[in-house]
TORTOR-858797 format. One record per residue (C-alpha): residue in one letter; x, y, z. Coordinates in steps of 0.001 Angstrom, whole numbers, always signed. Example, Ala and Ser with C-alpha at 12.3 -4.5 7.8 and 13.67 -1.06 7.14 Angstrom:
<nodes>
nutor, c1, c2, c3
A, +12300, -4500, +7800
S, +13670, -1060, +7140
</nodes>
This chain:
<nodes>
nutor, c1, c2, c3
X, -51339, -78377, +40143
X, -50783, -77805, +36270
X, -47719, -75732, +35628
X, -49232, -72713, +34095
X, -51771, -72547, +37612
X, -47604, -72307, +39308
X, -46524, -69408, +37133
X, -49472, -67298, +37951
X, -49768, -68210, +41375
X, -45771, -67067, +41958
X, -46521, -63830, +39587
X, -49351, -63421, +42033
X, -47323, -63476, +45039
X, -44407, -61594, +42956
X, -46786, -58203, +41849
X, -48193, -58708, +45389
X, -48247, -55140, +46476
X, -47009, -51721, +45035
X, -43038, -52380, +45676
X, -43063, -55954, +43942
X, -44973, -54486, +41042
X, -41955, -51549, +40669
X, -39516, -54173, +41385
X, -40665, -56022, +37822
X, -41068, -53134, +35913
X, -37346, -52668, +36953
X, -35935, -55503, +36118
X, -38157, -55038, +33158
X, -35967, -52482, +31880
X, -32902, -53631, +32386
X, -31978, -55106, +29156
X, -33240, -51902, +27460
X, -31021, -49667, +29786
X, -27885, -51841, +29403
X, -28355, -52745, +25688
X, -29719, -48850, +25029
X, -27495, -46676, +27049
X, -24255, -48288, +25841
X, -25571, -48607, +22131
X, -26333, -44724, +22661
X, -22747, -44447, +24428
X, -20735, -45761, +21918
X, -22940, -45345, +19011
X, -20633, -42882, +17237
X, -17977, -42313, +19385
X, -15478, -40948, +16318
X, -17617, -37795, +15998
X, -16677, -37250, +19224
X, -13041, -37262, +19013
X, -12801, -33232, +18818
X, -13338, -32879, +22921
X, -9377, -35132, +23087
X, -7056, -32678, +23628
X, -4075, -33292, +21468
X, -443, -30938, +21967
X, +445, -30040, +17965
X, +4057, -28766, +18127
X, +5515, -27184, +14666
X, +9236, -26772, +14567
X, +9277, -26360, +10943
X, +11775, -23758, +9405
X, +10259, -24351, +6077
X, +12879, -24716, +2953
X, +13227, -23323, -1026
X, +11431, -25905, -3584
X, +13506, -26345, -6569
X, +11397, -24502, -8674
X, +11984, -21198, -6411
X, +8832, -21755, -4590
X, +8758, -21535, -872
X, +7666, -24604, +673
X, +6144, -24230, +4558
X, +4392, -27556, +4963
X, +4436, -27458, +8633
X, +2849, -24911, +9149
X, +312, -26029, +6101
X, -343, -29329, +7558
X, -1035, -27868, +11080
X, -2975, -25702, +10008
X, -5029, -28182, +8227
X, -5430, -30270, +11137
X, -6785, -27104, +13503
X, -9170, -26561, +11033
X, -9980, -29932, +10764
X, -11173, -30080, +14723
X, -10686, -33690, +14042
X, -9027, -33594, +17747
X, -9013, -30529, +20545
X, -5908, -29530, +19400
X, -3529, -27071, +21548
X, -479, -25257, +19827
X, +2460, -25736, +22057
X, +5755, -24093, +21727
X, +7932, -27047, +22593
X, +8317, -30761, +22592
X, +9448, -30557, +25666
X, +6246, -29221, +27131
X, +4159, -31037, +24631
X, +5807, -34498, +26694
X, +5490, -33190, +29779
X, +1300, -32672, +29206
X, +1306, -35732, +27769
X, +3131, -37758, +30682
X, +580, -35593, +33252
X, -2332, -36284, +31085
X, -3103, -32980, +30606
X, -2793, -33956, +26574
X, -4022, -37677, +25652
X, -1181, -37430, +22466
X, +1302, -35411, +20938
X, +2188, -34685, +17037
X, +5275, -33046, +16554
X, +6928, -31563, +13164
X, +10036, -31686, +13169
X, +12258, -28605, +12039
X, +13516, -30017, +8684
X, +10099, -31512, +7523
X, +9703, -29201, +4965
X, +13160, -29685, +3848
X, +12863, -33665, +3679
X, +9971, -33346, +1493
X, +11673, -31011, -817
X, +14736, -32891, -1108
X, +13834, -35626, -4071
X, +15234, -32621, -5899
X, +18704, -33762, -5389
X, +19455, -37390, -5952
X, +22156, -37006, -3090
X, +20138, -35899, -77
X, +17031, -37284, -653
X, +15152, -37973, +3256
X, +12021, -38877, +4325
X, +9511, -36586, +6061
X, +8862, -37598, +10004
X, +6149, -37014, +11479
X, +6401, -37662, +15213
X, +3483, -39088, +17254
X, +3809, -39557, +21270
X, +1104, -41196, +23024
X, +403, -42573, +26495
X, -1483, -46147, +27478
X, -1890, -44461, +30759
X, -4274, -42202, +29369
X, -5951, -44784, +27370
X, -4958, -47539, +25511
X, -7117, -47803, +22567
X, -6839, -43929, +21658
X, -3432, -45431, +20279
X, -5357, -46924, +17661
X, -7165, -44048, +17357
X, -4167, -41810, +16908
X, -2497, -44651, +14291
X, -5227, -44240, +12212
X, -5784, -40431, +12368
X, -1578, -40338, +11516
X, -1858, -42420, +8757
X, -4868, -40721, +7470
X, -2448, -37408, +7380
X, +620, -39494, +6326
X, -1480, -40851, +3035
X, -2580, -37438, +1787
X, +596, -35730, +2522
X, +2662, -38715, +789
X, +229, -38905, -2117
X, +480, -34883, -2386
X, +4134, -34448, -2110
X, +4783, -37578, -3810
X, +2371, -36865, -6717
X, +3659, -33310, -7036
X, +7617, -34442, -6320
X, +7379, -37056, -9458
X, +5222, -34701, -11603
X, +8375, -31834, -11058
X, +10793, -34777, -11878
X, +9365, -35938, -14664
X, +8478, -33194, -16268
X, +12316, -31616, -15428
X, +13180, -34273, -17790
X, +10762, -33869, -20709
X, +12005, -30257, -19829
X, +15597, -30756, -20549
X, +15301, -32574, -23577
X, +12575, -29868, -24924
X, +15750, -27028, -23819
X, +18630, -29487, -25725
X, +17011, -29617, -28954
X, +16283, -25548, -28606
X, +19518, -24984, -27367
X, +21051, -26442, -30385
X, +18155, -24946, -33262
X, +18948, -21432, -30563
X, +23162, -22204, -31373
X, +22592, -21999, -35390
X, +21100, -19014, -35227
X, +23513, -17447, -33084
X, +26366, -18404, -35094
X, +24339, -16964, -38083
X, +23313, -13659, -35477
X, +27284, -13247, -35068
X, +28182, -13171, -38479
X, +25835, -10221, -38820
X, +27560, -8696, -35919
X, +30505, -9007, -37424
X, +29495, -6756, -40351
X, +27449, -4393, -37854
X, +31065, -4084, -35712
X, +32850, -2688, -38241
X, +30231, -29, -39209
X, +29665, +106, -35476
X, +33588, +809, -35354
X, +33885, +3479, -38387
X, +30599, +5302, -36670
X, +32384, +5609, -33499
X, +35605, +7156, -35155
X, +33650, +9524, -36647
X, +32083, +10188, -33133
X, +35139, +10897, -31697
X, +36597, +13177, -34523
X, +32905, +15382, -33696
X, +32949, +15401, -30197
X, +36693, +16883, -30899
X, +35721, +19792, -32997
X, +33120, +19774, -30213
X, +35843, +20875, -27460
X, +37001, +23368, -29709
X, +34542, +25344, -30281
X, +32777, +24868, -26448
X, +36493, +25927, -25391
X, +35886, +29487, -27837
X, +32326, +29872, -26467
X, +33798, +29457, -22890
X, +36225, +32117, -23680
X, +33821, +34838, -24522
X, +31639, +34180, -21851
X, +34619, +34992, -19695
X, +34780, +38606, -21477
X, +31073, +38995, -21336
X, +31205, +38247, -17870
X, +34387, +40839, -16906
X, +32433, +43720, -19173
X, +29773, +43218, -17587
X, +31036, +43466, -14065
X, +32986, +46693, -15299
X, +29980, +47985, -16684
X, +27928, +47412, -13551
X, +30989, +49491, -11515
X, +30534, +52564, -14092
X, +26975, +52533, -13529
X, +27249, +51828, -10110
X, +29764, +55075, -9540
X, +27493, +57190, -12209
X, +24372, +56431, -10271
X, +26195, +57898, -7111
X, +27139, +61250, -9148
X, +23703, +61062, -10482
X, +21928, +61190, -7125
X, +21989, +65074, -6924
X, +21144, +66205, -10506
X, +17629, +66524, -9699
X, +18112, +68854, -7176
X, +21195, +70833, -9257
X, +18889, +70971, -12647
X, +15842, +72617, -10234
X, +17943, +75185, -9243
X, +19359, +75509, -12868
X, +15726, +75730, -14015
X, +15202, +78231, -11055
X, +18023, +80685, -12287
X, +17232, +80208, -16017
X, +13962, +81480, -15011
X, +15302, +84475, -12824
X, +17582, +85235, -15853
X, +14233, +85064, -18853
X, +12676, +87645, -16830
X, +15498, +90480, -16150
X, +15951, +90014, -19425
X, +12538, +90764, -20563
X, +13059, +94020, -18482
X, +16021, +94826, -20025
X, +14252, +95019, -23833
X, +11303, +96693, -22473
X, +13602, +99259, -21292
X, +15661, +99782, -24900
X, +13052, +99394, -26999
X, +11690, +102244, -24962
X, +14914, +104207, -25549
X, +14537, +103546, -29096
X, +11116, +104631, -29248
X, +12165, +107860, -27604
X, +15566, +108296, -29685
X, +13008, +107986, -32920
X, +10569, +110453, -31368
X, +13475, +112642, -30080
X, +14830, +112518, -33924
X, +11585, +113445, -35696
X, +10437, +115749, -33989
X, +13478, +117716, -34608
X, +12930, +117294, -37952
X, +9701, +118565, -37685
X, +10511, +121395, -35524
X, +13253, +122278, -38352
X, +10548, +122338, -41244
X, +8389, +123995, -39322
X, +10767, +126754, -38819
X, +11896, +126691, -42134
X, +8572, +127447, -43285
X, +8235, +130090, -40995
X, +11449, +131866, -42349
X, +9841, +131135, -45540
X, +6668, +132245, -44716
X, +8757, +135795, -42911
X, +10643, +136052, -46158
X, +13940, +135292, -45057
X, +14062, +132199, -46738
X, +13555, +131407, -50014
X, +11469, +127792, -50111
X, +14675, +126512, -51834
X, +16821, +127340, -49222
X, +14312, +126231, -46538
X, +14496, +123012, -48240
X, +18195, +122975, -48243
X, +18097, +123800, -44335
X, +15778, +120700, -43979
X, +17634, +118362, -45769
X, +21250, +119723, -44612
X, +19890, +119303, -40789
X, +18777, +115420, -41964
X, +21678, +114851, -43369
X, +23419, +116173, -40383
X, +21703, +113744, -38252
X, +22319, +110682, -40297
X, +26031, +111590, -40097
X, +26512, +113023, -36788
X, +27290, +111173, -33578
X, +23968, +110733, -32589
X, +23094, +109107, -35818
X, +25617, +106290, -35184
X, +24166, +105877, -31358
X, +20558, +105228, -32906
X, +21707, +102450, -34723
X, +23775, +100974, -32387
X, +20806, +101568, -30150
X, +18915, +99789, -32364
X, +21109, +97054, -33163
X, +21198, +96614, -28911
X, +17382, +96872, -28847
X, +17490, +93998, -31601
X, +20153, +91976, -29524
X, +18424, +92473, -26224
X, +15087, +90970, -27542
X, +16923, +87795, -28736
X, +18454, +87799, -25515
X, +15261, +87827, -24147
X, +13914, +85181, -26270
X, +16951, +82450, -25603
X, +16495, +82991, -21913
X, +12966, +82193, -22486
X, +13813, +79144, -23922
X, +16851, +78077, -21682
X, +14091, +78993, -18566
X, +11870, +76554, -20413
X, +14353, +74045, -21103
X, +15770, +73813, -17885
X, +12439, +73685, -16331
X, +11875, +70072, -18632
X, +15843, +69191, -17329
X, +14768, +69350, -13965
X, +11268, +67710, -14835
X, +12997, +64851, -16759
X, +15974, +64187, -13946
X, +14555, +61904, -11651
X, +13253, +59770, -14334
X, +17018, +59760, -15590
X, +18261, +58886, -12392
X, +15559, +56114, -11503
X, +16578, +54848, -15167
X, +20422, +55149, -14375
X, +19497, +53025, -11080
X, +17724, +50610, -12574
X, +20265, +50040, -15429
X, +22676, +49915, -12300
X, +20878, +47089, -10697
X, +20786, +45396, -14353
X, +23885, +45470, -15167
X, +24693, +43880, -11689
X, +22417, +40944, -12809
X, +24210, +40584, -16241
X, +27588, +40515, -13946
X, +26263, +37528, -12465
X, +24161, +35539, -14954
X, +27622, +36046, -17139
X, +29708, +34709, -14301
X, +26782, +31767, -14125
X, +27315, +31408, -17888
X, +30933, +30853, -17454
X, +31206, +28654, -15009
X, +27997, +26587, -16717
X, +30104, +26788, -20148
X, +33209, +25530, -17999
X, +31183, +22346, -17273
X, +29538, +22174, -20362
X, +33572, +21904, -21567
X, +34747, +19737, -18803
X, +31163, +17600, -20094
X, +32013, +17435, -23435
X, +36100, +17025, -22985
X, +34488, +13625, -21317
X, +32598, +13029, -23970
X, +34996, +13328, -26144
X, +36960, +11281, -24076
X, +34299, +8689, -23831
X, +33566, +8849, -27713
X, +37072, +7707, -27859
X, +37146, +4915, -25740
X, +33755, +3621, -27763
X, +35591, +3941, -30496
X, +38656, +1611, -28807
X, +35403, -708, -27582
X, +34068, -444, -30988
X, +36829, -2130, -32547
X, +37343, -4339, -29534
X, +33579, -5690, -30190
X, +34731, -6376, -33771
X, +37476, -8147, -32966
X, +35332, -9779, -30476
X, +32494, -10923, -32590
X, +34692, -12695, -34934
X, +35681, -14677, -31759
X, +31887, -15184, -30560
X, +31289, -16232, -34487
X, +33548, -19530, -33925
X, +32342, -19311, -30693
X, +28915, -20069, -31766
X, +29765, -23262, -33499
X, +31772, -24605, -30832
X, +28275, -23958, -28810
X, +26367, -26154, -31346
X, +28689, -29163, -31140
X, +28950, -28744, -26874
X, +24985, -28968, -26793
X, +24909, -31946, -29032
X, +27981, -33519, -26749
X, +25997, -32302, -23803
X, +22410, -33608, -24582
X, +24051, -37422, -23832
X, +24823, -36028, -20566
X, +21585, -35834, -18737
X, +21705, -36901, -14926
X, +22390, -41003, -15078
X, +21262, -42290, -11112
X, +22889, -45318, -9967
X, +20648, -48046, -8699
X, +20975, -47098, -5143
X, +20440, -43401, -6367
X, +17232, -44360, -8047
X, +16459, -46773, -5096
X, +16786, -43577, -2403
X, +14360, -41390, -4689
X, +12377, -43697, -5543
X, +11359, -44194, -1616
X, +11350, -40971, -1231
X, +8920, -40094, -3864
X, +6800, -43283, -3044
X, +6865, -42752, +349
X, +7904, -39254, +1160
X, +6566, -39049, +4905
X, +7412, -41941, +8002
X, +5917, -41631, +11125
X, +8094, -41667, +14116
X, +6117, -42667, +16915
X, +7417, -42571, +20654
X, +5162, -44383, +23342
X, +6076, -42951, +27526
X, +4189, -46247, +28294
X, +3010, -48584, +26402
X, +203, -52080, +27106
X, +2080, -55490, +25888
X, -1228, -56903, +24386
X, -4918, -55997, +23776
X, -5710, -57721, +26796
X, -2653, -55587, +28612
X, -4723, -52656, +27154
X, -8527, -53503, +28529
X, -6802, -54835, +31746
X, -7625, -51404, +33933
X, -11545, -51224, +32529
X, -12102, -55069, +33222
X, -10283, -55342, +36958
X, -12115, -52277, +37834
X, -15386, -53394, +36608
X, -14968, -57103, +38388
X, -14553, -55576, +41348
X, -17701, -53847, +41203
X, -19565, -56529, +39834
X, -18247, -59109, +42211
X, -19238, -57184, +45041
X, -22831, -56260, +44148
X, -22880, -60336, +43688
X, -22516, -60088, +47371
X, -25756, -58474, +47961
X, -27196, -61317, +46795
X, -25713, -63858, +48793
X, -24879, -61519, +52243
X, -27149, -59233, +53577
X, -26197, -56199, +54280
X, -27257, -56157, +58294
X, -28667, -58477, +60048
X, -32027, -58640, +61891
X, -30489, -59260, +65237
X, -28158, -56399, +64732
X, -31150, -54269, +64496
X, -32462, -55611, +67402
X, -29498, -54983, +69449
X, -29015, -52002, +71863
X, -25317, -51486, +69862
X, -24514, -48018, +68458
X, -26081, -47347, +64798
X, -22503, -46671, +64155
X, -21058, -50323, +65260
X, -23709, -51867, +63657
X, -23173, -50646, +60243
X, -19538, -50842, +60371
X, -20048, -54904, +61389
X, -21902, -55428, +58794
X, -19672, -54198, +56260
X, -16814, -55388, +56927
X, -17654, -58713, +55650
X, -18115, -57403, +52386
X, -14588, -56047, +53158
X, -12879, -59280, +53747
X, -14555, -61084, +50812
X, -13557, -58384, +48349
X, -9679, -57744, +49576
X, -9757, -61921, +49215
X, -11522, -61153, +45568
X, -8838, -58338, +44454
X, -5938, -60797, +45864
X, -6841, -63434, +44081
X, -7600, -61466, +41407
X, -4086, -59769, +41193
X, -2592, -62890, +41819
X, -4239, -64372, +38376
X, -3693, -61756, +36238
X, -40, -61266, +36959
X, +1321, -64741, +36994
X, -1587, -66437, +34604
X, -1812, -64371, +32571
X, +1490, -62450, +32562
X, -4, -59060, +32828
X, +3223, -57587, +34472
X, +2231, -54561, +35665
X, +4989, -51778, +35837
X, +4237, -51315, +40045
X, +2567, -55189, +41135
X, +2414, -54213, +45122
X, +1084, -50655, +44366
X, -1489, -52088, +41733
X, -2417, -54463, +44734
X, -2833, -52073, +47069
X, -4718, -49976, +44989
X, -7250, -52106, +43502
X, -8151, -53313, +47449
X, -8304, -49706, +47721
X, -11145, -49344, +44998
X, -12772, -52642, +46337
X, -12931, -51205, +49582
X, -14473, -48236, +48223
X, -17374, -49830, +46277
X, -17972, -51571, +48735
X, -18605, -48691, +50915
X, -20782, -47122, +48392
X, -22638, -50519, +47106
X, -23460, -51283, +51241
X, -24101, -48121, +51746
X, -26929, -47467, +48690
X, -28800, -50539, +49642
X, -28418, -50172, +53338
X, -29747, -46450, +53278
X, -32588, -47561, +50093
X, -33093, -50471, +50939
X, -33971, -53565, +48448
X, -34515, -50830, +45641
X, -30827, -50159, +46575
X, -29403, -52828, +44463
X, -31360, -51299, +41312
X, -29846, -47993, +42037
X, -26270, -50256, +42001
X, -26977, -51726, +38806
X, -27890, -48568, +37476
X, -24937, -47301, +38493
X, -22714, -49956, +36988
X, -24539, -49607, +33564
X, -23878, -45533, +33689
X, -19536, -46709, +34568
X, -19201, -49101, +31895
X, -19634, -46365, +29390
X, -18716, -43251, +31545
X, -15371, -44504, +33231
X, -13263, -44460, +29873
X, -12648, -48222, +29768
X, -12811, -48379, +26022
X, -13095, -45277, +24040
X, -11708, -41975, +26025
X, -14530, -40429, +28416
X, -13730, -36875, +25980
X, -15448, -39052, +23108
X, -18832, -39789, +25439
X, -22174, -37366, +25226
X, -22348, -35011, +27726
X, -24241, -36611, +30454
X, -21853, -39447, +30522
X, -18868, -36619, +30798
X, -20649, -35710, +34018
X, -21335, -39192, +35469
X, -17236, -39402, +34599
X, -16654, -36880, +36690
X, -18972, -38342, +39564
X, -18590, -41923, +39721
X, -15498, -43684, +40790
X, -14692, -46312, +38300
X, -13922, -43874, +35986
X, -10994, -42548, +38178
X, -10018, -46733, +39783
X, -9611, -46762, +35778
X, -7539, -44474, +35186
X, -5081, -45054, +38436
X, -4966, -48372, +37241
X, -3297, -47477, +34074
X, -589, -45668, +35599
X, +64, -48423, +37841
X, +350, -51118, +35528
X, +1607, -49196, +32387
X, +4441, -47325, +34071
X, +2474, -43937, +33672
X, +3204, -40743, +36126
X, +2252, -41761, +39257
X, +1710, -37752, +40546
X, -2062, -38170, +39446
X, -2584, -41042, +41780
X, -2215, -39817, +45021
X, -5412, -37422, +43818
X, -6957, -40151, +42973
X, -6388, -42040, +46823
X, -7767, -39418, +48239
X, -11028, -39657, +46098
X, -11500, -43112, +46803
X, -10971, -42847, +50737
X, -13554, -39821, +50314
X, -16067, -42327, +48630
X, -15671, -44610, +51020
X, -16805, -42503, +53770
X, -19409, -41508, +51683
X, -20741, -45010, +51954
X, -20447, -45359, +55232
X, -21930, -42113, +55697
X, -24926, -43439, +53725
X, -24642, -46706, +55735
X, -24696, -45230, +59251
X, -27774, -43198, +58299
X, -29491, -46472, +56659
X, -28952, -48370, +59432
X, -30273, -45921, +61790
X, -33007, -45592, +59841
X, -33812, -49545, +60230
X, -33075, -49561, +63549
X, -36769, -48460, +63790
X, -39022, -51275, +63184
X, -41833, -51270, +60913
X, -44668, -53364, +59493
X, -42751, -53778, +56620
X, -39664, -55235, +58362
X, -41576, -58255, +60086
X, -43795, -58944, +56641
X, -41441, -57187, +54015
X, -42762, -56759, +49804
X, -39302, -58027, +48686
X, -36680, -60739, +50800
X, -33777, -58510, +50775
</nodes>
């Protein structure tokens, strides 16, 4: 039989059925899961670095730059890095607390800024206290030993830009302070020459500065004077003016019943007009009747006279003469003097009449005109009162105004005494000004000179302006000390699922027996037990004394790792006693998913999501991580957890190995003539 007739007669028997032809395709795709899925695992794992929670802790009180500037780099820097999201990080208040997450792994790392940071990398300005910038970096192999190299790298990254910014900056201020300095000398001294040349100016302006103020004073003097006279008569304006306010104040009192005296005055006059216009109708009616009384007599004479006449008793000449005798006998008679003074009275009375006519009227515009006047009077009253005050204002305000200008005059004669101090003073500030010149020239030699340890300090500083102080809780002695927890976790699973090809997982006659499902399964694990505690002994027993792994807790390490071998075993037994031969592909599946879920390498954070999940639900990931604490010297509060998930695993498995067994505890076609030899 040629060769190529063997190959297709065993891939004949080997695709024999449905089973055998998955079982191919399976181990088909092996390579391509293992050599995929991890490529796609750790593919780009930095991106990834934003899901590690980091504790940032700024004490930084900030500090004054020499320029005046204030410089707050800590809080700068952090907030660089939170914007950054180059890590998860978490603001804590203290590094106290920042230590305490890191030790519990609640934080993979800490960066702390220390208080004077700010004030280090300000301090090149003085060549005496020149310091170095720390930044201060705790990290924890327990958590994972190659995010130290992660975080050395990140902090060096910051270190680099904040030394080549500060240091950049710090030698840019120094040098140019010095280009500075010189560029101020030279001024200084052209600034000195003209000073000394401004000063002998002053010198002239002094002394008419000086004369001026003399004459200042001599003003404000003659000033005094005459406020003092115009102070004195507002003193008399204001008494007159308070006296006057008292007259007017009493005459408006005496006032207040004029109106009321003039209408009865006006009343009176009135009463008095009109009697009195009686009275001369009455005499001139006397008159008129004296007249009549007086003519006709004369009448009655001549009339008789011409009757004796006419008789013939009387000649007409001596009727005449009877006429004129008896009118010259009444213009010198008695009666003739009582007509004219009754005439004369008539005369009198009808001037009498006519002035109390015109007092009646007058009066009447008296009483008219009073209340005005008294209003008036009132009003000039309240006026007056006014003037009383503003001239009592007016003195006291020309009291100040002298009091003001006393002081000036005062102060116009201390000027003066300043005047001729600043004279005196200039011609001091002239020689002055030349002993200026020469102390700049002296002074220009006397820029700052550093010794060589000065220049040695600064130079450091400004070279190197930030150090990283870095504090490790635990730390791995080698690279290998560092992989150790991934690699004794992963040969335990590994050796074991060698088992399954050398052991079977139950045996036929087991099956066959009338023992409990129970006893059955438990049988046949525990020689998967026994090899793998004799596979984590020996194992323990290499690393530590070949190798020199020294682990921080050797018995506990011991105890745990038989602890995680006897919990994949559980699980591995288990799967491909309740599956069956597929089983051992779900196993190898299973091992591919750990190797880049469990956290061996790069933290599990760093991972794509599904692998966070499979982290959180397979149990190398957490036999990793307990591991590390063990060897590393790490908090050992998270392992007890971590116990407790293992013993729950492994009664998982035998959970899943009680049921498998059960299950082939019922015989089949399949288990006398079975696809695939288990």
């Amino acid at each position: 039989m040629t060769v190529l007739r063997l190959a297709g007669s065993e891939l004949k028997r080997m695709t024999y059925g449905l089973l055998p032809k998955l079982t191919i395709l399976a181990l088909t795709m092996v390579p391509l899961l293992y050599g995929a899925v991890y490529l796609y695992a750790n593919w780009d794992p930095y991106k990834n670095m934003d899901r590690i929670p980091a504790a940032l802790v700024v004490e930084d009180r900030g500090a004054d730059a020499a320029d005046g500037t204030r410089l707050d780099a800590g809080n700068d820097v952090a907030q660089t890095l939170v914007d950054g999201h180059l890590f998860d990080w978490h603001r804590v208040s203290s590094p106290a607390e920042a230590d305490e997450g890191v030790r519990t792994g609640t934080y993979s790392f800490s960066l702390t800024l220390p208080a004077d940071f700010s004030a280090n990398l300000a301090s090149p300005g003085s060549f005496d206290s020149a310091q170095q910038a720390m930044l201060q970096v705790t990290t924890n192999d327990a958590n994972n030993y190659l995010l130290s190299t992660i975080v050395d790298k990140v902090t060096t990254a910051v270190h680099d830009a904040v030394a080549k910014q500060v240091g950049t900056e710090t030698a840019a201020k120094l040098l140019t302070g010095y280009g500075t300095i010189h560029t101020q000398l030279a001024t200084a001294s052209d600034g000195a020459a003209q000073l000394a040349e401004g000063l002998d100016a002053l010198k002239g302006g002094a002394a008419q500065l000086a004369d001026g103020t003399a004459q200042v004073s001599s003003g404000a003097r003659q000033l005094v004077a005459g406020q003092t006279q115009l102070r004195d008569g507002a003193v008399r304006l204001r008494d007159g003016s308070a006296q006057l306010a008292a007259g007017l104040g009493s005459l408006e009192q005496k006032a207040a019943t004029l109106p009321t005296d003039t209408q009865r005055l006006a009343d009176g006059a009135a009463q008095v007009a009109a009697g009195n216009a009686a009275l001369n109708d009455r005499v001139q009616s006397a008159v008129a009747a004296a007249d009549a009384a007086d003519a006709g007599l004369q009448e009655r004479v001549r009339a008789s006279a011409q009757k004796l006449v006419a008789s013939g008793v009387l000649t007409q000449a001596q009727a005449d003469r009877m006429v004129a005798d008896v009118a010259g006998a009444q213009s010198s008679t008695p009666a003739s003097d009582a007509r004219a003074q009754l005439h004369t009275a008539a005369a009198q009375v009808q001037q009498l009449a006519t002035g109390s006519r015109q007092v009646a009227d007058g009066a009447a515009q008296l009483a008219a005109g009073m209340p005005a006047l008294t209003s008036a009077i009132g009003q000039a009253s309240d006026g007056a009162a006014s003037l009383s005050a503003g001239a009592a204002q007016l003195a006291s305000g020309e009291q100040a105004a002298l009091d003001g200008t006393q002081r000036l005059a005062d102060g116009a004669a201390q000027a003066s005494d300043g005047a001729a101090q600043l004279r005196d003073g200039a011609a001091r500030a002239d020689s002055g000004a030349h002993d200026l010149a020469d102390g700049l020239a002296a002074g220009a030699g006397k820029v700052p000179n550093p010794s060589a340890q000065q220049t040695e300090d600064v130079s450091k500083v400004m070279g190197d302006p930030v150090a990283v102080d870095r504090v490790s809780q635990t730390a791995a002695g080698s690279y290998g000390a560092g992989l150790a927890p991934f690699f004794l976790s992963l040969s335990m699973w590994v050796g074991i699922f060698m088992l399954t090809q050398a052991m079977r997982p139950v045996t036929l006659r087991a099956l066959a027996s009338n023992a409990p499902a129970w006893k059955v399964a438990v049988g046949g694990w525990l020689p998967f037990v026994a090899v793998a505690a004799a596979q984590a002994t020996l194992l323990t027993l290499v690393v530590d004394f070949a190798l020199g792994l020294h682990p921080a807790h050797p018995v506990l390490m011991w105890l745990f790792l038989l602890l995680g071998g006897v919990a994949f075993s559980a699980l591995i037994h288990g799967i491909i006693s309740f599956v069956g031969t597929a089983g051992k592909f779900v196993v190898l599946v299973l091992l591919i998913l750990q190797l880049v879920s469990s956290g061996g390498t790069f933290p599990w954070e760093m991972t794509p999501e599904p692998f966070r999940i499979a982290h959180q639900i397979l149990p190398m990931g957490y036999v990793v991580n307990g591991m590390r604490h063990l060897i590393y010297g790490g908090d050992l509060s998270g392992v007890l957890p971590i116990v407790v998930g293992l013993i729950g695993y492994t009664l998982l498995g035998g959970l899943l190995n009680v049921l498998g067994t059960r299950k082939n505890m019922t015989w089949r076609l399949k288990t006398l003539q079975p696809e695939i030899a288990v």
